[in-house]
C-alpha positions as CSV (number, residue, x, y, z in Angstrom):
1,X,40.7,75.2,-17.1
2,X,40.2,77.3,-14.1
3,X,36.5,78.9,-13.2
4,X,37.4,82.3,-14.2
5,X,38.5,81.4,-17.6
6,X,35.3,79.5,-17.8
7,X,33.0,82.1,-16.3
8,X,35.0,84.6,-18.9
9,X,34.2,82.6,-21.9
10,X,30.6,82.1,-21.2
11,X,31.1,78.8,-20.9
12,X,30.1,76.5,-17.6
13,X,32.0,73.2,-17.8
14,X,30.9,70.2,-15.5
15,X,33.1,67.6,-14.7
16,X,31.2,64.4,-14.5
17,X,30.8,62.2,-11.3
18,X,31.0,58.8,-10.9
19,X,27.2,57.3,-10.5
20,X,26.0,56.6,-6.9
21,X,24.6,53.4,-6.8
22,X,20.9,53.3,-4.9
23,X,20.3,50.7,-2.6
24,X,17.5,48.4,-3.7
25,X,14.3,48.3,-1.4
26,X,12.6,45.2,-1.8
27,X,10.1,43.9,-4.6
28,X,11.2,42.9,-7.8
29,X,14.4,42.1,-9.5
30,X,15.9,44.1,-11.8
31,X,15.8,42.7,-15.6
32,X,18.6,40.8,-16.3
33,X,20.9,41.1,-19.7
34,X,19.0,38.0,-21.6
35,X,21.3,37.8,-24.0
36,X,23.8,36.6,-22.2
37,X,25.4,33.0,-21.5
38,X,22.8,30.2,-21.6
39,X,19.6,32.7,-21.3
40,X,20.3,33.6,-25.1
41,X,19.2,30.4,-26.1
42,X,15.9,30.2,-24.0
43,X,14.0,32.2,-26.8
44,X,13.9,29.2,-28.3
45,X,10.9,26.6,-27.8
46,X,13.1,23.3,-28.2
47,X,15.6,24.8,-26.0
48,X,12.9,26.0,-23.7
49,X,11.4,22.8,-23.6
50,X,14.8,21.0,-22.4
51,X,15.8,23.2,-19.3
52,X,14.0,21.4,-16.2
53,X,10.9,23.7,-15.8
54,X,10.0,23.4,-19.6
55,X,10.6,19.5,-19.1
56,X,8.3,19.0,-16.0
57,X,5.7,21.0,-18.0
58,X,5.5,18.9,-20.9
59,X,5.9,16.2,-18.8
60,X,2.4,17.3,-16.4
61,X,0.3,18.0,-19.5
62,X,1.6,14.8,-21.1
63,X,0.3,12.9,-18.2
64,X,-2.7,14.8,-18.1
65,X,-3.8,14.2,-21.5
66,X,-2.5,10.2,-21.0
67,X,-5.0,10.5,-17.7
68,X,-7.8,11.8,-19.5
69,X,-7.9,9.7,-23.0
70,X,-7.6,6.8,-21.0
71,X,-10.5,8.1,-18.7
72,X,-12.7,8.6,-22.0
73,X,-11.1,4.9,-23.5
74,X,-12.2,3.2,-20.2
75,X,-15.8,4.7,-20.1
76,X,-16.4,4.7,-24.1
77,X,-15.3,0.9,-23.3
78,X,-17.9,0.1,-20.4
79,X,-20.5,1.5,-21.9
80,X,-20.3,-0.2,-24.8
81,X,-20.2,-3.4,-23.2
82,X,-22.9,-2.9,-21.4
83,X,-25.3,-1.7,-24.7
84,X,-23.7,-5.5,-25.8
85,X,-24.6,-7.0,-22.8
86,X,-28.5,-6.7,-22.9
87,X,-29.8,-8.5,-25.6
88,X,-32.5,-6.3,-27.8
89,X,-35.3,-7.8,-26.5
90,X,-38.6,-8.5,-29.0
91,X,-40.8,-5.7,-28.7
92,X,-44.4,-7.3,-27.7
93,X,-47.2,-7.3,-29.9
94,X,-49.8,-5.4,-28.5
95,X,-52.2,-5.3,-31.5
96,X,-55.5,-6.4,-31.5
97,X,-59.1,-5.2,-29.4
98,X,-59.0,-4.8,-25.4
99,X,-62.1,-4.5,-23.3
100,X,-61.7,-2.1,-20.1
101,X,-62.6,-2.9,-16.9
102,X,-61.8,-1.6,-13.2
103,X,-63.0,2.0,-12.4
104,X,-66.1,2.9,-14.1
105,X,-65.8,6.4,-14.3
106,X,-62.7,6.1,-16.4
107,X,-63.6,3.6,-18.3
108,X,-66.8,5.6,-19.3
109,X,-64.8,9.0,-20.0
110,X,-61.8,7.1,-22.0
111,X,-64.1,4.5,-23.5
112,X,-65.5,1.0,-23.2
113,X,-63.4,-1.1,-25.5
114,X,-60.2,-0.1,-27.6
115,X,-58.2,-1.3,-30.9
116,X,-54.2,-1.4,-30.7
117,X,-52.3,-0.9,-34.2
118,X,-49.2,-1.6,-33.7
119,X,-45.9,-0.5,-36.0
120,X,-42.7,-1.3,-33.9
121,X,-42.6,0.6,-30.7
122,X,-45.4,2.4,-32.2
123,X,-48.9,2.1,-31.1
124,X,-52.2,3.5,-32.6
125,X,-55.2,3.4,-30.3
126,X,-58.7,4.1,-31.5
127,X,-61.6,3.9,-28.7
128,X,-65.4,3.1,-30.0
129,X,-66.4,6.7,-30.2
130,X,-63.4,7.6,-32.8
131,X,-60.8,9.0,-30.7
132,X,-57.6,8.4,-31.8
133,X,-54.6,8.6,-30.0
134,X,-50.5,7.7,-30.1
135,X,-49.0,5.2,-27.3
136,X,-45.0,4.2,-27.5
137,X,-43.6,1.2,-25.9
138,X,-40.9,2.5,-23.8
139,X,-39.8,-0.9,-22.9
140,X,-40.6,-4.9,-23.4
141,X,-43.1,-4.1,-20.2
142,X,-44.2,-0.5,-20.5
143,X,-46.0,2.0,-22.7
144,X,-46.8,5.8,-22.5
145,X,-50.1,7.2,-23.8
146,X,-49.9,10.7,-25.1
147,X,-52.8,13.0,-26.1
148,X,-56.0,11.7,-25.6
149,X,-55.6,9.5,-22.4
150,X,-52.0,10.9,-21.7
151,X,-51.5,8.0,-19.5
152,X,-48.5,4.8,-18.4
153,X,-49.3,1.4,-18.8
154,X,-47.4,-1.6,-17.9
155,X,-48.0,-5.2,-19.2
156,X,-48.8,-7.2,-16.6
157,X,-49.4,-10.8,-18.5
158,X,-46.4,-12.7,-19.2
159,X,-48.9,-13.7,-22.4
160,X,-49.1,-9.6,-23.5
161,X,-52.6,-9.8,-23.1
162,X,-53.5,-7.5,-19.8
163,X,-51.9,-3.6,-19.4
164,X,-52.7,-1.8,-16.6
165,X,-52.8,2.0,-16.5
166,X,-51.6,4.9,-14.5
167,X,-55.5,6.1,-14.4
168,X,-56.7,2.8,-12.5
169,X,-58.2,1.0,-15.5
170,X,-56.7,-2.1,-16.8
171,X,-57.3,-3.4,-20.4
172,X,-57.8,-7.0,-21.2
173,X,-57.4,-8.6,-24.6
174,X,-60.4,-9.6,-26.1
């Protein structure tokens, strides 16, 4: 059709041009058809799993997790043998009536003599005016006063029979 048949009619007709293609400029890649050849299949976990990336992944994370259980194993394991290796030792018995003696001053605020009940690591401590407090034996050698004295004591007799406190006083059984 020639223009002035085209311009007559009212009609404009285009004839269409082939595309240009644009040169890229950098950056990324254009998506790429997935659908095609072996990309179809990498939807799929299993298959993603066998291509070499997906196979040194599960690999890393299988060595990771192989690392760490045998970290936790290994320590679970030492720890326990150690808690097997000491031997529960007796608690000593620390009941009975002790007499201080050393510094005066504490001895006359805390009180002169003392009676130890004892109920495992459990002590009950009752002075001659009617104090009462709670001790606990925080090993086979040493003890922790709470609330009245609030003091530490470590039994220094191999016999139980002398403790010496953190306040300078040292109580011998009577």
């Amino acid at each position: 059709m020639s223009t002035s048949t085209a311009i007559a009619s009212g009609r404009i007709e285009f004839t269409p041009r082939p595309a240009v293609p644009v040169p890229q400029t950098g950056g990324r890649r254009p998506p790429s058809d997935r659908n095609t050849g072996f990309n179809r299949f990498r939807r799929y976990p299993l298959v993603r799993l066998l291509t070499p990336r997906g196979y040194r992944r599960v690999r890393n994370v299988a060595q990771f997790c192989t690392f760490a259980a045998l970290s936790c194993l290994t320590t679970v394991l030492f720890l326990t043998s150690i808690a097997a290796a000491q031997p529960n030792a007796a608690l000593p018995n620390l009941a009975g009536t002790y007499k201080c003696e050393g510094d005066e001053t504490a001895c006359g605020w805390s009180g002169g003599t003392f009676t130890v009940t004892q109920s495992g690591p459990d002590l009950e401590i009752k002075n001659e005016k009617g104090d009462i407090g709670h001790a606990k034996l925080t090993s086979s050698i040493s003890l922790s006063a709470g609330p009245i004295w609030n003091m530490l004591g470590t039994i220094v007799s191999p016999d139980n029979r002398v403790v010496q406190w953190s306040n300078g006083t040292t109580w011998r059984k009577q």
